[in-house]
N, C-alpha and C positions, 0 to 999 in steps of 0.2 A: 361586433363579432368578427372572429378572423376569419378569411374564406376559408375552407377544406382543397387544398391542392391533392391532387390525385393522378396516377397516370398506370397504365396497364399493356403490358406486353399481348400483344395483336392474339398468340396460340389459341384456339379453342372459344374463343369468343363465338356465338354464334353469330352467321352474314350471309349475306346470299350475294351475287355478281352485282347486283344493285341493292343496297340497304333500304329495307323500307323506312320511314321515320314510324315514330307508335303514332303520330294523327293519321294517317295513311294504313296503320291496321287495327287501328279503332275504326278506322270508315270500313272498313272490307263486310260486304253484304253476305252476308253465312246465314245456312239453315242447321248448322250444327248445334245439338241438344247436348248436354253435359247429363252425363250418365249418373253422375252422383246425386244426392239429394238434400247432401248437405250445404248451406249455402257458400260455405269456406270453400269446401270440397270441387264445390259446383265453380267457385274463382280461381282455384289452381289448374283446375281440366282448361280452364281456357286462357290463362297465361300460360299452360303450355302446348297448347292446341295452336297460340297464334303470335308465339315467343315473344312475350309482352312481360317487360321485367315491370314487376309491383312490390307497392307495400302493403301490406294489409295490417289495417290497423281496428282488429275485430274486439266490438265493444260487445261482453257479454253480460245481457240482462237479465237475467236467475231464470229457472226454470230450464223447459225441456228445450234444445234448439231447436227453431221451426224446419221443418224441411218441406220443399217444395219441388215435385215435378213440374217440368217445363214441355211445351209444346213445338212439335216442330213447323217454323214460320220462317220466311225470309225475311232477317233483318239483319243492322250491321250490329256488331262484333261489342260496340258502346250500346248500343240497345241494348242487346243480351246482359252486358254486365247491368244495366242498369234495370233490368226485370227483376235479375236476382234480389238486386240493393232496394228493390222497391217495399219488399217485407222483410226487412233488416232492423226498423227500429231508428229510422234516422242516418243511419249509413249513406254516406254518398261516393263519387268516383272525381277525383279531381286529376286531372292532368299536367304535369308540370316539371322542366331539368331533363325531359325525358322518361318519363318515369308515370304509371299511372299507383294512385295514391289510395287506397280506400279507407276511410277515416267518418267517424264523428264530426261535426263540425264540436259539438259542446265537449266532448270526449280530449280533442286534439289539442285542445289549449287550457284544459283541467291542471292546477297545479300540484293534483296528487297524482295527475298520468308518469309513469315512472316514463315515459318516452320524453318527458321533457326533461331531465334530469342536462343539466349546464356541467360538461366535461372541460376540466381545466387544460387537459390537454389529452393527444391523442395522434398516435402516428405508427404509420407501417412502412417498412423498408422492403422493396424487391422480394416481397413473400405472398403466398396464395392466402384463399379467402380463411381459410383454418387459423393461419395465424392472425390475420386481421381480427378475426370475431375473438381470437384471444386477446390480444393487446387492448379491442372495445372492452373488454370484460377487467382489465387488470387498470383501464382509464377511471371506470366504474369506480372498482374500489381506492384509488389512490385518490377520486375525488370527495366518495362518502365518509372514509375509513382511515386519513391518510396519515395518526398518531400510529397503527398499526403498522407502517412500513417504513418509518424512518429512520431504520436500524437494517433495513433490507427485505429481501424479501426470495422466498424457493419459485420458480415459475416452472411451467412445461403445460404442452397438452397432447394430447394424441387423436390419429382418425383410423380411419380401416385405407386398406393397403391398395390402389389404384382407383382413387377417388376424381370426376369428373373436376371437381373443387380443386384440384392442385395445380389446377391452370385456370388462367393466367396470374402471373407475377404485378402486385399489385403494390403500389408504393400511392401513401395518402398521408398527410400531416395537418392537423388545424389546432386550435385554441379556439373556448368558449363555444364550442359545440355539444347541441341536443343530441343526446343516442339516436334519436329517428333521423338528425341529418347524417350520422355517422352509418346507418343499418342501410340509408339512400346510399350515398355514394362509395361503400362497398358493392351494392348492389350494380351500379351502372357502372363501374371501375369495373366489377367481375365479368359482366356483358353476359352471363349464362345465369342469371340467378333472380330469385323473390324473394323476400322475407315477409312473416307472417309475425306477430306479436296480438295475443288475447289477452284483453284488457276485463278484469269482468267490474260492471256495474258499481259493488257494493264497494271495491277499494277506490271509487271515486266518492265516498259518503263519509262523514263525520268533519271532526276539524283539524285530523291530522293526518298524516299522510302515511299509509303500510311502512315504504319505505324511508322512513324517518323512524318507525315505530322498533325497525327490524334489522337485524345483521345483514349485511350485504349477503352471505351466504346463507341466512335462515330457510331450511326446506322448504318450509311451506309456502315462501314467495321468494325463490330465489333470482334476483333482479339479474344477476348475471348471467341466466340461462333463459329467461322470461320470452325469449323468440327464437326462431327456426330458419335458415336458410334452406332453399330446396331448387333446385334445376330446372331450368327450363327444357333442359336437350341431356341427354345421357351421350354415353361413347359413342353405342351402337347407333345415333345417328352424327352426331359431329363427325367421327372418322371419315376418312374418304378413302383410304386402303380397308381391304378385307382379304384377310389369308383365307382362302380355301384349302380344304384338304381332303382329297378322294381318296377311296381304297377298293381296290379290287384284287379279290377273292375269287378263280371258277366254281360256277356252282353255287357261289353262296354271298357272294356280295359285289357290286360294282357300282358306286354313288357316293357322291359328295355326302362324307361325316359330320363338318365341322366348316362354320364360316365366320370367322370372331373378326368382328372390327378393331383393327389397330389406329391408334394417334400417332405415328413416328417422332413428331415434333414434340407433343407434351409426354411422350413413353409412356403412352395408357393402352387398355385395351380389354376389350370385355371378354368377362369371365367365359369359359367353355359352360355347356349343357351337363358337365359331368359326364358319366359312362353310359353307353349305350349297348344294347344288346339285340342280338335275332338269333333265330331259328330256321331252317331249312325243312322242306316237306321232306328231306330224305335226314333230318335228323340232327345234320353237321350245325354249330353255333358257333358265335362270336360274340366276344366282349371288346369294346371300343372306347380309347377312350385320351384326351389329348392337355395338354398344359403348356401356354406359354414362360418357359423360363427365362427371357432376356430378351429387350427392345434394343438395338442399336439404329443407327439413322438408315442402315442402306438394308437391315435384316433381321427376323427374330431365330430367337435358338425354343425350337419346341421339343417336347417329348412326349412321342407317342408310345403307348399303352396297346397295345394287341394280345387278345387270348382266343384261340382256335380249336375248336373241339370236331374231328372228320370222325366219322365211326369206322371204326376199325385200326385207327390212329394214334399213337402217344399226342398226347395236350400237347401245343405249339402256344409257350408264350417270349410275347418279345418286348423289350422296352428299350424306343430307337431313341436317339437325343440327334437334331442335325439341325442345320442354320436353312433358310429362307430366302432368297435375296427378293428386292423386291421387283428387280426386272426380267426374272428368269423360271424355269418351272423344276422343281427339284422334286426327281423320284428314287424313291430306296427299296431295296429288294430282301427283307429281311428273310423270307425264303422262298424261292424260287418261284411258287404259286402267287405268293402275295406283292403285290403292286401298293406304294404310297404317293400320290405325286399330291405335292404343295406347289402354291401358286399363291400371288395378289393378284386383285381386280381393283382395278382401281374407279370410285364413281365419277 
């Protein structure tokens, strides 16, 4: 088998001033209980409770899933996972590449597991995890399918618009690789990420395999969609800037609006809360409400929303568009009463 070379531009990865290694947050002694009750559910609260990138490789065996509350004890962080996996069905927690693994052991090396599927080749260039899981996806088919593409082939995909996933830049290439080696070191190349793939039972039964049986794209088992990547850390805590933004109003308002974490380096940043509104004991209202239109490296361009109701008063609306910097405090005066000041804090 050829290695998988992989390498991944530093942005957005999550680290702290000393990296912990994951045996050192598998030992970490927690009394933290996972709120969910399902047992998936209950393995993602805590890879990202203790930024522990995983695989999950969840074998489902018919019927209802068990769910189980758990008790609050001191123990470490590998116990906890391994309470869950204790009424799992044979599930266990392996550790290995960095990476904690949960798997079958009979499940893992099944020759109808679609995770074992032998990719004849497979590579990504200087692009985020969206395109990696696409190129897995089109490796997929050129390896099952590969009379269908020898005449070419339409590609593209899409995600939604200031996705934690668009950082970091990830370049990876191998030959004769498992989709589960390729879902791994996507996973530890992206350094903010898990994947999760449900295997259920009964496609490991008979004496052929689903996906030999099935169009790579067939709905009902579509091999190319068959797992989920999901974050261990969102914007709002990777960022280390946060724009604030006060507004003072006499009479009717004086307090920080708006506090949206920026990424400067990857140009992300999380969403506003949407509009917000009050009232005044003496009547007077406000509608509040803000959008980052543009990241640049030293400043953003926002537009604030203001709508002012005084009794006795014509309606006051205003819609200001003005830049940010990130070492300075910028206030605007859209009339005379009303104060804007923006500002970064930086953590």
């Amino acid at each position: 088998m050829t290695a998988l070379v992989l390498s991944a531009a530093s942005a957005g990865v999550v680290r702290s001033a000393r990296t912990e290694s994951l045996e050192e947050k598998l030992a970490t002694a927690t009394e933290f209980v996972p709120q969910a009750i399902a047992p998936v559910d209950q393995l993602i609260e805590i890879a990202r409770r203790f930024k522990i990138p995983m695989g999950i490789e969840w074998v489902e065996t018919g019927g209802a899933q068990r769910e189980q509350t758990m008790s609050s004890q001191k123990r470490s962080v590998k116990e906890l996972i391994e309470e869950i996996l204790m009424a799992s069905h044979g599930q266990r927690l392996e550790v290995y590449d960095g990476l904690a693994h949960i798997y079958s052991p009979a499940a893992a090396v099944h020759p109808f597991n679609f995770l074992n599927i032998r990719l004849n080749n497979y590579s990504v260039t200087d692009n985020d995890l969206f395109a990696a899981e696409d190129q897995l996806r089109w490796a997929i088919r050129f390896t099952l399918e590969p009379e269908k593409y020898r005449n070419g082939y339409a590609g593209g995909y899409g995600h939604g618009a200031n996705e934690v996933f668009q950082t970091p830049k990830l370049t990876l290439s191998g030959s004769d690789l498992t989709i589960r080696e390729v879902l791994n070191r996507i996973t530890l190349s992206q350094g903010n990420a898990l994947w999760i793939a449900t295997i259920k039972g009964s496609d490991l039964e008979g004496d052929r395999s689903r996906w030999k049986q099935k169009s790579v794209g067939a709905e009902d088992f579509p091999i190319t969609s068959a797992w989920r990547f999901l974050p261990l850390a969102g914007i709002a805590e990777l960022a280390k800037d946060h724009l604030a933004i006060d507004v003072m109003i006499p009479d009717l308002l004086d307090k920080r609006m708006s506090t949206i974490p920026v990424m400067f380096d990857a140009g992300l940043y999380e969403n506003s809360s949407g509009t917000t509104a009050g009232t005044s004991s003496e009547g007077n209202s406000y509608n509040y409400g803000v959008s980052i239109e543009k990241i640049d490296r030293a400043y953003v361009t926002i537009s604030v929303n203001l709508r002012v109701r005084r009794q006795g008063e014509l309606e006051f609306n205003v819609e200001k568009t003005f830049r940010v910097y990130k070492n300075r405090i910028t206030e605007v005066r859209p009339e005379p009463r009303i104060k804007i000041r923006a500002y970064f804090e930086r953590e």
